[in-house]
C-alpha positions in Angstrom: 82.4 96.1 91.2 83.1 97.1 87.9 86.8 98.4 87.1 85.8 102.1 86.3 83.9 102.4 90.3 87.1 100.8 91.3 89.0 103.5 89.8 86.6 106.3 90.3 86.5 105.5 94.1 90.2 105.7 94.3 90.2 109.4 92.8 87.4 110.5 94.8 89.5 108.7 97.8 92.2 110.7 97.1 90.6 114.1 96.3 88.7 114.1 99.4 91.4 113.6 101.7 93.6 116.2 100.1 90.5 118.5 100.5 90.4 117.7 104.3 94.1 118.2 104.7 93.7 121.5 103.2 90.9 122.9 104.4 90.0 121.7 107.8 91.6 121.5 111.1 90.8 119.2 114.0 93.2 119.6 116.7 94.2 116.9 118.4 92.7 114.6 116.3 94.2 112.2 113.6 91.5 112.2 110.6 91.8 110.1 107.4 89.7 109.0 104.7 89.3 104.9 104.4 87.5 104.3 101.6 84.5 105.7 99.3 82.1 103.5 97.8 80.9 105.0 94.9 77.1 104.0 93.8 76.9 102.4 90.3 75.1 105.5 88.9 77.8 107.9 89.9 75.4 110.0 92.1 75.6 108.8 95.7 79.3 108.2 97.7 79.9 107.0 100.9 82.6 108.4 102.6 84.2 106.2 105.6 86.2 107.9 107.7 88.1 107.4 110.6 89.5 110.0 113.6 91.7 108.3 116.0 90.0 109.9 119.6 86.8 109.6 121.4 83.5 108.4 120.3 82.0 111.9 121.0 85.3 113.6 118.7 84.6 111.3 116.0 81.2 111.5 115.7 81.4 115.8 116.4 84.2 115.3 113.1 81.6 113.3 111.7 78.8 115.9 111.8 81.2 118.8 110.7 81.8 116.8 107.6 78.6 116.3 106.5 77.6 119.7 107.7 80.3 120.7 105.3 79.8 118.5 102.3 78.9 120.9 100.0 82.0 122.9 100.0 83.8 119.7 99.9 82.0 118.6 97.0 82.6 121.8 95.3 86.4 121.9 95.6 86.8 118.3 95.0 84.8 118.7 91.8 86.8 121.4 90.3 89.7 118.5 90.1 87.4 115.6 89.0 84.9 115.6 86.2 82.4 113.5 86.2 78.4 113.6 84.0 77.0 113.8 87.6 78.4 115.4 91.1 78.0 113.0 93.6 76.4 113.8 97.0 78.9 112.7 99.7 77.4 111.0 102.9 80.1 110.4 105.6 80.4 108.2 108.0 82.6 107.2 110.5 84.6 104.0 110.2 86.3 102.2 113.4 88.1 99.4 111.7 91.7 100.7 112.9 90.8 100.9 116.7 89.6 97.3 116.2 92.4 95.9 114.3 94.2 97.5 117.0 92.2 95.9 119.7 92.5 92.4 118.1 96.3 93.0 117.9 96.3 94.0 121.6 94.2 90.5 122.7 96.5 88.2 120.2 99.6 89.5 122.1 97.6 89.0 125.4 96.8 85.7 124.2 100.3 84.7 123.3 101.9 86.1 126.9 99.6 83.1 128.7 101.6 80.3 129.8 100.0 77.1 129.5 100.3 74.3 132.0 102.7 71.6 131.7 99.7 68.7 131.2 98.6 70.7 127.9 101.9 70.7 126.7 102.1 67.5 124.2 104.8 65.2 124.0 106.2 66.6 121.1 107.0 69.5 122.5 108.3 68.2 125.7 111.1 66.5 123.6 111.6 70.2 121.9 112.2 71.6 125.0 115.0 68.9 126.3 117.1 68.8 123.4 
């Protein structure tokens, strides 16, 4: 990805959640922007977004966005200028409730005790001194 989609990405990252903030309310709900991916000719974005609370809550937060993505590229358009708008497609991202969930099964994993035969010698001398 070229530097300028890097950068443009990050604007349009940043506009769009401020718009979000500002002009919609999801009680109850925690909703953020993750990232936009930007399509090389600047007229197609996907928007990934994530909503910490049910499947059924993110994907009703989901559908309000996208019902809504004309206002919300409107107003994020007035603060960015660019030779072509471009249309917004969101879509719901889950990569912090499974982050979380591999977090959760590492510290499950590390809580097991293992048997004293599959303990090496190694650590058997650890242990005395």
């Amino acid at each position: 990805m070229s530097q300028r989609l890097s950068r443009v990405n990050a604007l349009l990252l940043r506009e769009i959640g401020n718009c979000i903030e500002k002009s919609f309310e999801f009680p109850g709900l925690l909703v953020t922007v993750h990232a936009v991916e930007i399509a090389a000719d600047l007229k197609a974005a996907q928007v990934f977004v994530g909503v910490i609370g049910s499947p059924e809550e993110a994907k009703a937060v989901v559908d309000e966005l996208n019902a809504k993505r004309g206002f919300i590229q409107r107003t994020v358009m007035k603060r960015v200028t660019l030779r072509n708008t471009p249309i917004l497609h969101f879509q719901g991202d889950d990569s912090v409730e499974r982050g979380v969930r591999l977090l959760n099964i590492l510290d499950e994993i590390g809580e097991i005790d293992l048997p004293d035969e599959e303990i090496d010698e190694t650590q058997r001398d650890d242990e005395t001194r």
